[in-house]
N, C-alpha and C positions, 0 to 999 in steps of 0.2 A: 742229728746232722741236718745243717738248714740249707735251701734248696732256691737257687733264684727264681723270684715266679716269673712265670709265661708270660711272654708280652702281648699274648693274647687273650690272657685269660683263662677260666676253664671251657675247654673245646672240643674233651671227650665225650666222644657219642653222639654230637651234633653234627661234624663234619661225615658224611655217610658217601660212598663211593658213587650213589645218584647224584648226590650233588656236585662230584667233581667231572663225572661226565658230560656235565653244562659250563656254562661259559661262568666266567669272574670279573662284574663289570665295577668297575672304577669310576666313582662319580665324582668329578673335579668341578668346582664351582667358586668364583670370586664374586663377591655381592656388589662392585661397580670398577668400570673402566679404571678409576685410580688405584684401587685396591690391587688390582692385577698390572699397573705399571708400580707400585708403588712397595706391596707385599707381593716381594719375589721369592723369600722364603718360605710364605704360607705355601704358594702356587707348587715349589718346589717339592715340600711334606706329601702333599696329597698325589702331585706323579710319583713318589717313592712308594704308594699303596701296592702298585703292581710287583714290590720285591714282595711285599706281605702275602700276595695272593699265591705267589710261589713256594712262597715258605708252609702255607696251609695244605700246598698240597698238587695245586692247579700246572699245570704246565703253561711256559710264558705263550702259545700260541693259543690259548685256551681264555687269554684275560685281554678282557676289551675296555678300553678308555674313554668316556664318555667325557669332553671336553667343552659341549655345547655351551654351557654358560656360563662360560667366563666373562665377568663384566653386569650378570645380571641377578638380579634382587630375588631371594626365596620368595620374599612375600604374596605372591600372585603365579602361579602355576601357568595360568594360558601363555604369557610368553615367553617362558624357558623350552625350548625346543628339547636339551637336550633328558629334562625331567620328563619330556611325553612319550621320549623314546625308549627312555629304561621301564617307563610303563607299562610300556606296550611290550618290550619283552619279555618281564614277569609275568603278564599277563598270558602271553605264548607260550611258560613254560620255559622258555631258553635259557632261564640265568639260575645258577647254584647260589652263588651271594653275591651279596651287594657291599663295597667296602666304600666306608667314608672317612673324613679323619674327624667330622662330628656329626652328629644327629642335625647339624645346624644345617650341614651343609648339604644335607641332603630338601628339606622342607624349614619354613618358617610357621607355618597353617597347620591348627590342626584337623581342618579336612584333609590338606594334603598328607599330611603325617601317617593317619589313622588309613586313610582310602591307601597307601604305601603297606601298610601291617598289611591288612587286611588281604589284599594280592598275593603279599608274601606269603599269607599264612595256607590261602589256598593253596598257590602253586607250590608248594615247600621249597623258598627260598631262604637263605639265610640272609642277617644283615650282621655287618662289621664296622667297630670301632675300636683305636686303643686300649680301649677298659675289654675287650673281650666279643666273642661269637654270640649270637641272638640270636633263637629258632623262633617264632612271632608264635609256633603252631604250640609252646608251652607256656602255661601259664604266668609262671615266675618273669619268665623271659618276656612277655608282653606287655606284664606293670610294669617293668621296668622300662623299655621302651616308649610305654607310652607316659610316664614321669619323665624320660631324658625328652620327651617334645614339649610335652605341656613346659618346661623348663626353656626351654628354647624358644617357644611363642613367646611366654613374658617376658626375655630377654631381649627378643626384640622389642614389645610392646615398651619396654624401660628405655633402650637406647631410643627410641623415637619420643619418648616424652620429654626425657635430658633435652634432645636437641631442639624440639618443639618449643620447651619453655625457656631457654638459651636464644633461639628469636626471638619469640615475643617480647622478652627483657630487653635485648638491643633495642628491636624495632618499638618499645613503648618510651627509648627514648629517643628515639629517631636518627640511632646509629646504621640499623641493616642496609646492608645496600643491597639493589636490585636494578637490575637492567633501565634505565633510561631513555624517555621517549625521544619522539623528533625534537629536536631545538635546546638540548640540554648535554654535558656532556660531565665528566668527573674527573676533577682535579686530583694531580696526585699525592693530595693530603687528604683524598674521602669528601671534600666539600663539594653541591653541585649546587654548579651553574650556566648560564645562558650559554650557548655555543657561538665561539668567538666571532664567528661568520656573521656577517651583517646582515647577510643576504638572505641565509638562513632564517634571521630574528623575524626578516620582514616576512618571509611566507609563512611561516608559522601565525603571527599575527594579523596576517592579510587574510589566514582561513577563518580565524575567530570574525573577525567582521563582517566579512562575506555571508558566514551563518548569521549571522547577529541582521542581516540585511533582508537575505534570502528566505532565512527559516530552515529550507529543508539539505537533507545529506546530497539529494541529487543534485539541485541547482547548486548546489557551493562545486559537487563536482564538476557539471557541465561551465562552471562561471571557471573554473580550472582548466580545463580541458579547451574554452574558446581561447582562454588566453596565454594557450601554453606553457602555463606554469606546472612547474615542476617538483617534487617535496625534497626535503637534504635531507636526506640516511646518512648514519655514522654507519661503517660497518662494523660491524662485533667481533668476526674471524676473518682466518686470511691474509694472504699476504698485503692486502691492503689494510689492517685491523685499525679503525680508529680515523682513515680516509673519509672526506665529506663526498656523497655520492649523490648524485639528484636521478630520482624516480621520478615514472607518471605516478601522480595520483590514484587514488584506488578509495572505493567505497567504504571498505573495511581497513582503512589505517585514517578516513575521515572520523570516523563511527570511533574508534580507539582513544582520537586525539579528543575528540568532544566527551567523550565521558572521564577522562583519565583527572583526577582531582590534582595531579601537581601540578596543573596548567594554572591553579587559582592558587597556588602557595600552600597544598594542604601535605603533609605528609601518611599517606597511607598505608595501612598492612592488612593484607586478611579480607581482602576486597573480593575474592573467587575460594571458593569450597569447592572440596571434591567429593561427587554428591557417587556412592555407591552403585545407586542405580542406573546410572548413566553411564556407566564406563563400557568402554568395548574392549573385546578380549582383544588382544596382542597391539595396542595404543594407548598406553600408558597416563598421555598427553590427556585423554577423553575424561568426559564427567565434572566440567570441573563449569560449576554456574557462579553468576556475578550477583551478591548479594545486595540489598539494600544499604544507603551511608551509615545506617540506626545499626547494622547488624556487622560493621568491619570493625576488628581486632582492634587493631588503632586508627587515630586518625587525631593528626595533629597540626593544628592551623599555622599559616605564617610559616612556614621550617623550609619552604622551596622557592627561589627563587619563582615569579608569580608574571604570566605574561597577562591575567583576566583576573578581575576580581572576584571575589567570590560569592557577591549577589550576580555579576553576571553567567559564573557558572552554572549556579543554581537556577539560573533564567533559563539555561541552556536545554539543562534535562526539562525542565516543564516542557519549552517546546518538542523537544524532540519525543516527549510522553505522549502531549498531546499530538502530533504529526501519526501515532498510531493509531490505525482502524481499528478499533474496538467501540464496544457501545457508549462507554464513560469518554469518550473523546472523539472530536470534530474529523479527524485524523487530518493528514496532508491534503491539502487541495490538489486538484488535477484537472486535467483538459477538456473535461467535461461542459455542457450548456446551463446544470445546474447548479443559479450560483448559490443557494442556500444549501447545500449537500451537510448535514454535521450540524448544523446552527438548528433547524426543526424540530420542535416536541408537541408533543399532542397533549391537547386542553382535551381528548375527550376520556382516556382511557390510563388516566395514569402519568404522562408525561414520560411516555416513552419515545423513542425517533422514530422519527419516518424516514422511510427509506425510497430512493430514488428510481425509477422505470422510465428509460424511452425507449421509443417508439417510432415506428414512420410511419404517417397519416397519409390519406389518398391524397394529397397534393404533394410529397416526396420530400416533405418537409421535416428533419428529423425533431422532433416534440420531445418534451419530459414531463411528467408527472409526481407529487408527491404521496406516496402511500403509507396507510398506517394499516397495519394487518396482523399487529402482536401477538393476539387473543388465538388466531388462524394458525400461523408459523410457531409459535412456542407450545401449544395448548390443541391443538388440531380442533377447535371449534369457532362458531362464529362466521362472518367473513372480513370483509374490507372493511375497519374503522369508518375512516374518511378518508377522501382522495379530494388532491387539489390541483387544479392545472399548474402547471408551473412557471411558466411567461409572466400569468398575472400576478401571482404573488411575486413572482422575481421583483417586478417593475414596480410594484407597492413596498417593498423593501430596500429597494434602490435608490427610491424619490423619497423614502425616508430618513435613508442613510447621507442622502448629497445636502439634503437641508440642513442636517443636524453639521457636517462638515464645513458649510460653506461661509458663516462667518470668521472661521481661522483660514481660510482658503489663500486668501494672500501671502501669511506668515507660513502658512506649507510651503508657495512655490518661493519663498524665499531660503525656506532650508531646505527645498528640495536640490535649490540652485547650488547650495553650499557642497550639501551629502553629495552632487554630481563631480564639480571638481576634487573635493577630497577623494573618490574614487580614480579619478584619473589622473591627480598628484599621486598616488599610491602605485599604479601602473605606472606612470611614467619612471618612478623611484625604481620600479623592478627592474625596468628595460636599461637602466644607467646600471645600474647593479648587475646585469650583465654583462653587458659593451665593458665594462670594469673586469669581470674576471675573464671575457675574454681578449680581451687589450694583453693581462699578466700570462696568459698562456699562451700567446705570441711574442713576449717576450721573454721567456723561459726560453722556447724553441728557439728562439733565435739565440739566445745564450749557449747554449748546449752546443749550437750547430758553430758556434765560435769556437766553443775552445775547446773541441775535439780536432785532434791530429790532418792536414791534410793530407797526409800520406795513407791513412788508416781510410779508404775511400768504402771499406763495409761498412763501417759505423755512420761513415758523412754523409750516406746517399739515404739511410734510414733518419737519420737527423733531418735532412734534407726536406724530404717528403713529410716531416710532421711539421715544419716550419710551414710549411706551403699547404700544407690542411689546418692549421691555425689561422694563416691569415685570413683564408678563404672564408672559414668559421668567422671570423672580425668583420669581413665583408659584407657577411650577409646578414649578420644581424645587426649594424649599421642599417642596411636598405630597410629592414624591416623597421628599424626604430625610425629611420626617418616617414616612412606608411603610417608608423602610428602616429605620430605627431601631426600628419598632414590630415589626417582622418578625425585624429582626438584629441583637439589639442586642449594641455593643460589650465588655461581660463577659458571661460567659456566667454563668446563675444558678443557684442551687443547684440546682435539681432536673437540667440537663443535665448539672451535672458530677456526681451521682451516679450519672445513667444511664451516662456514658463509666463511671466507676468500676466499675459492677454488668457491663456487656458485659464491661471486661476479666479478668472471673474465668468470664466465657460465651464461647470463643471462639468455638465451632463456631455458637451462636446467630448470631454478628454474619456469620459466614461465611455465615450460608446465610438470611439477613436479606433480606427485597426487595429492603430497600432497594441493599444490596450485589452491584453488579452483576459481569458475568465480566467487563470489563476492568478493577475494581478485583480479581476475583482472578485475573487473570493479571499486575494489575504486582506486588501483593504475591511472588507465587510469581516471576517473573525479581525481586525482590530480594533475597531469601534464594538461588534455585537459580540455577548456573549452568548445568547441562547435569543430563539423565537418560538414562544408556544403562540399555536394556532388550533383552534376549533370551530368546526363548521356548524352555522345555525342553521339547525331542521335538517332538512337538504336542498336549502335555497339558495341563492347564488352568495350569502353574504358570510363573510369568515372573519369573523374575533379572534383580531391579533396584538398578541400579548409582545413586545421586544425588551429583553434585559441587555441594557448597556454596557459597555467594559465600566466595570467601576460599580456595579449595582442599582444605577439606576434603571426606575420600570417607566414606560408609555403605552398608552393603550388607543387601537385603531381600528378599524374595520376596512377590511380591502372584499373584493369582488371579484368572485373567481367564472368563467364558464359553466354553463348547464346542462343537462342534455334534453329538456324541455320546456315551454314555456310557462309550463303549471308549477314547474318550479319555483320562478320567478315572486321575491317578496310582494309585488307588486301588483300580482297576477287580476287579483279581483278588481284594483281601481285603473287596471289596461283594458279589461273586457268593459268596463262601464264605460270608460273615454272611446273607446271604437262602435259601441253599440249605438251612444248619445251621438255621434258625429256620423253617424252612416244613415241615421234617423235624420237630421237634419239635410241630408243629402251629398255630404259630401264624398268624394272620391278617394278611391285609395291611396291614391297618390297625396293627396290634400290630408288623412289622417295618418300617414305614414311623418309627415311633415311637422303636422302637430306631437305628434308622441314622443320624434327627436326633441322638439321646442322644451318641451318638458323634463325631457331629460331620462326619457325611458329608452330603456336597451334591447335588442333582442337574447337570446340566452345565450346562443356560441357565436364563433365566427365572426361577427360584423358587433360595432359600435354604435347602427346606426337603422332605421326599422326601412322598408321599403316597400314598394306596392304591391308586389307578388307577397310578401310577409303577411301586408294587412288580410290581401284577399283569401291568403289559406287561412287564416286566423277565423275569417268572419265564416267560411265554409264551414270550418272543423267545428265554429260554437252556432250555425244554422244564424249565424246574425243578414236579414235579407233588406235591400236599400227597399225604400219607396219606390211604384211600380207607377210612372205618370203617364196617363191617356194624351200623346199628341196627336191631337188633329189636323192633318192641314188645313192652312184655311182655303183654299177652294174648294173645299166638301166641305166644312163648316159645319152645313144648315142639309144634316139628311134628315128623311122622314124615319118613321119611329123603326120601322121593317128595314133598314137599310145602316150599314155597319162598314166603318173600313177595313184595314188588313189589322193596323196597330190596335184598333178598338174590338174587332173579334178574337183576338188571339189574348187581350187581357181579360176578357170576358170567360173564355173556356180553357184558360189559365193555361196556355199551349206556344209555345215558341212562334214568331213571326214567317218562321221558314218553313213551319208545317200548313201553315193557313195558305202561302205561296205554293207549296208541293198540294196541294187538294184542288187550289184552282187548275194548276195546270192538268191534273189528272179527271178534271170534269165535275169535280164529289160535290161542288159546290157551285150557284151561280153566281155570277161576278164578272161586270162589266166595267171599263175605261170610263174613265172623267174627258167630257169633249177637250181635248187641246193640252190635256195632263196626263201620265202615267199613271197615275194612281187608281184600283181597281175598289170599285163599291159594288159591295155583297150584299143580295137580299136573302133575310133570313128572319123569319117571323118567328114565333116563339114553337111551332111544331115542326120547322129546320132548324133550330139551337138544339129541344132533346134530341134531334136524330145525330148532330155533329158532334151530340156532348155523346151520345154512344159509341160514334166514332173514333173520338178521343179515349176514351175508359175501354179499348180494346188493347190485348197484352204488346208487346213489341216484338215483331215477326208476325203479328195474325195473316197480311194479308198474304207474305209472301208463301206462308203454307197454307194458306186459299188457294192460291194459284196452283200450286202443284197439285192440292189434291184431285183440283178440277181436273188438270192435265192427264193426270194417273187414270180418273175415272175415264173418260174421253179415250184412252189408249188399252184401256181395260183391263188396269193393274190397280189390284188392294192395295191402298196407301196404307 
């Protein structure tokens, strides 16, 4: 006699009355939002579990429904809420079994699968599926289990490869489709194209030019933001789905637009990997890096409509590579004083960069400097390379770069003059392009507010008010276009284009103009230079400089930096021989400070130009002494051999003229008036000179600690 089998299976001996004293938890799960509007059958099987758990034995108030994720994927355990909860109850002890209607549904991983036994097996839970009861804590029961996961993981692993190579197939012939950026929209035959909006086309292509202008992501924003311009969004959802919306601008949908390759007509796939390590638990979204062009799936030229070419796109990313601070690139210029910041390499250590330091000097001036210190910061040895002031090479690289400039200088201000009005044909176009859609939005409103009922006065008075907020909208941005116009207008008039004409025969004028700030002369200088190595000779004032031009050409130059001494100076030993030779022949500091300019010698810091207090510390610090000339006047002229003036005793005992004056008036000496003259003659035969000359060769302070001691004695205190 044959015997229907159990729809459970065999389940003798396994279900034990401890386990039905614990709860019966029911684990429902649909792997995406569709699947669960879609498979309402499935969703249905698996709430039928709790008839089963009743039939094994459990009481309905005993069996709990764990519903948490519906809608979300086995594959990743951190964000199924409700997989952490049944966790956590086996883990407690609280659950007898666990019922699923597959293995599937319960994990797709087999860490999750195996770390699920393993709970079980502690806690003595069972698990259930149509084929039958599973104790984990027996043997048989556990290969097998662990065969229905591994079987479950490569089913996933298969359906995700079908679909995986199902895109790539499309997308390698540049069927797939995928979301669409600003300025593109999809036909409803799958073809894309430009977004019908004119208005649209033009700020989409106003941004490419702007960067193409500007260079960097901020100034295209800021040049966005003065001109309040606004980006078109199509929306994606919503009751407005497929409405043209204008946003502000934003950094990151600038950054987007500029890297995105269908802007150049290329059709791409596989452009972002989702890199494991990266991911955050419970944000799906996370982990996911932008690969190199060499390293995407596809990538198919020509197949997109194309608003940039595509040597200009790949212009695009160079700059926007190099605009990064790293050591292989100049990076963005900024508001800094230094204008070589990025362009610098060192002749002495490799042709590594120097990096930039200011500073405020005791005059409140703020300075910059160039430093090479590689060997110090990467390697902790060593110290400063070399350092260069940064003024002087600036202005040796300035007056290099404006010479090299200045025979196409006319032809610049002539297409500077162009590139000017085409920027403000291009605004002007934006500002008509408004006053246009909003002229149509006042007459919309005004259509509306016609042919709705007059009697219906809820409708009319809301109609009303959006008429009367449109025009006012029309009003104002009329006053503003007419501002701009009055402010900018679209040709430029005779008197600016003679000004551009007259700057371009003034370079250094326009260079060193207010209005011309350092990030306009740092992008000028990276478009003409590509690199500047520089090496300091010795540690003298003189700096071998190397300039590679855009293009590969090299020049070679010497510029002159500050010092912090004069021993520095290359010139040092034929400065001390011109001041020694000229102070020998009598002349004055003032007079060799005169000559040394004529020449063309410098001091080391500070000044361009040598001056009299310069010379006289100079002749001090090297002991250089003028000629010492005996004047006599001539009404003493003719003394007898024992008689000496003030000028001629004081060269004699080689003693300052104010000591010989301070001795007469103290008596130490005699010396009497020239009849009908000021002038005092000293007689001093040769046994008054030793006594004066011992006078002299006494220490400084003798006499006045003479004096006291005598005083001390006299009062009858030990000095």
């Amino acid at each position: 006699m044959r015997t229907a089998p159990r729809p459970w299976g065999h389940s003798e001996g396994k279900i034990r009355p401890e386990h039905q004293d614990r709860t019966a938890v029911v684990y429902v799960r649909q792997s995406s939002k569709q699947q669960v509007l879609e498979h309402v059958e499935s969703t249905r099987l698996q709430y039928t579990l709790v008839d089963r758990a009743v039939a094994l034995g459990w009481a309905r108030s005993r069996v709990v429904v764990i519903d948490d994720d519906l809608g979300m994927s086995a594959a990743v355990a951190d964000t199924r809420v409700g997989f952490q909860k049944l966790v956590t109850e086996v883990t407690m002890g609280r659950v007898g079994i666990v019922l699923g209607i597959e293995m599937s549904r319960l994990a797709r991983t087999g860490r999750d699968w195996h770390q699920l036994l393993e709970l079980c097996s502690l806690s003595g839970a069972l698990l259930a599926d149509p084929d039958g009861v599973y104790d984990p804590a027996y043997y048989n029961d556990r290969l097998l289990l662990g065969l229905k996961g591994t079987m479950s993981e490569a089913e996933l692993y298969l359906i995700r490869q079908r679909m995986l190579s199902g895109k790539l197939a499309k997308a390698e012939r540049g069927e797939l489709a995928f979301q669409l950026p600003i300025g593109y929209v999809r036909r409803p035959s799958g073809e894309v194209a430009f977004d019908p909006d004119e208005q649209a086309q033009h700020v989409v292509r106003l941004v490419f030019a702007t960067f193409e202008r500007l260079g960097t992501l901020n100034a295209v924003l800021r040049y966005l933001v003065e001109h309040a311009i606004q980006l078109p969004v199509r929306s994606r959802s919503g009751v407005d789905k497929g409405e043209l919306t204008w946003r502000r601008p934003s950094r990151e949908t600038l950054q987007i637009m500029l890297h995105n390759p269908i802007y150049a007509g290329f059709y791409a796939y596989g452009r972002r990997r989702v890199e494991p390590r990266r991911k955050k638990p419970g944000r799906p979204s996370t982990g996911r890096v932008v690969r190199d062009s060499d390293q995407w799936l596809v990538m198919l030229p020509d197949r997109m409509p194309a608003y940039i070419s595509a040597a200009r796109f790949e212009a695009n990313l160079a700059r926007m590579a190099a605009n990064r601070q790293i050591a292989d690139t100049p990076g963005a210029p900024r508001a800094g004083a230094a204008l070589l910041a990025g362009l610098l390499r060192c002749g002495r250590c490799g042709g590594h960069r120097l990096t930039v330091r200011y500073h405020t000097p005791s005059s409140r001036n703020p300075a910059h400097g160039y430093w090479c210190a590689y060997q110090q910061v990467n390697y902790g040895i060593g110290g400063t390379c070399q350092h260069i002031a940064g003024p002087a090479l600036d202005a040796y690289i300035t007056a290099q770069a404006l010479a090299a400039v200045a025979p196409a200088a006319v032809e610049v201000s002539l297409h500077a003059a162009g590139h000017a009005e085409a920027e403000r044909a291009d605004l002007d176009r934006l500002w008509r392009q408004r006053l246009e859609r909003a002229r149509y939005a006042a007459d919309r409103a005004r259509r509306q507010y016609q042919l709705a009922e007059p009697e219906n006065r809820l409708v009319a008075r809301q109609l009303e008010r959006d008429w009367e907020a449109a025009l006012a909208c029309l009003d104002q941005l009329t006053a503003d276009y007419e501002r701009f116009r009055a402010e900018r207008p679209v040709i430029l008039s005779a008197a600016e284009r003679e000004a551009i004409r007259a700057l371009a025969h003034d370079l250094p004028a326009v260079w060193n103009a207010p209005t011309t700030s350092d990030i306009d002369r740092k992008e000028l200088l990276r478009v003409l230079i590509e690199k500047i190595t520089v090496a300091v000779v010795g540690d003298s004032e003189l700096v071998d400089v190397t300039i590679t031009w855009a293009g590969g050409h090299h020049t070679h130059g010497r510029a002159v930096r500050p010092v912090a001494r004069l021993d520095q100076l290359s010139y040092y030993p034929r400065l001390l021989q011109i001041v020694t030779e000229l102070s020998a022949a009598g002349h004055s500091p003032a007079q060799i400070a005169d000559r040394l300019n004529s020449a063309g010698l410098r001091p080391p810091k500070r000044t361009t130009r040598f001056g009299p207090d310069q010379v006289r510390a100079l002749m001090a610090r090297n002991d250089i002494r003028a000629p010492v000339a005996r004047a006599m006047p001539t009404v003493i002229a003719d003394l007898e051999s024992d008689q000496w003036s003030v000028p001629g005793l004081a060269a004699e005992l080689r003693m300052p003229t104010a000591t010989v004056y301070n001795w007469i008036y103290r008596g130490w000496v005699t010396a009497e008036h020239v009849a009908g003259h000021k002038f005092w003659v000293i007689q001093a035969d040769p046994a008054e000179l030793d006594r004066l000359r011992g006078l002299r060769s006494r220490p400084a302070g003798y006499y006045t600690r003479a004096r006291w001691s005598q005083r001390a004695t006299q009062e009858g205190v030990t000095p």
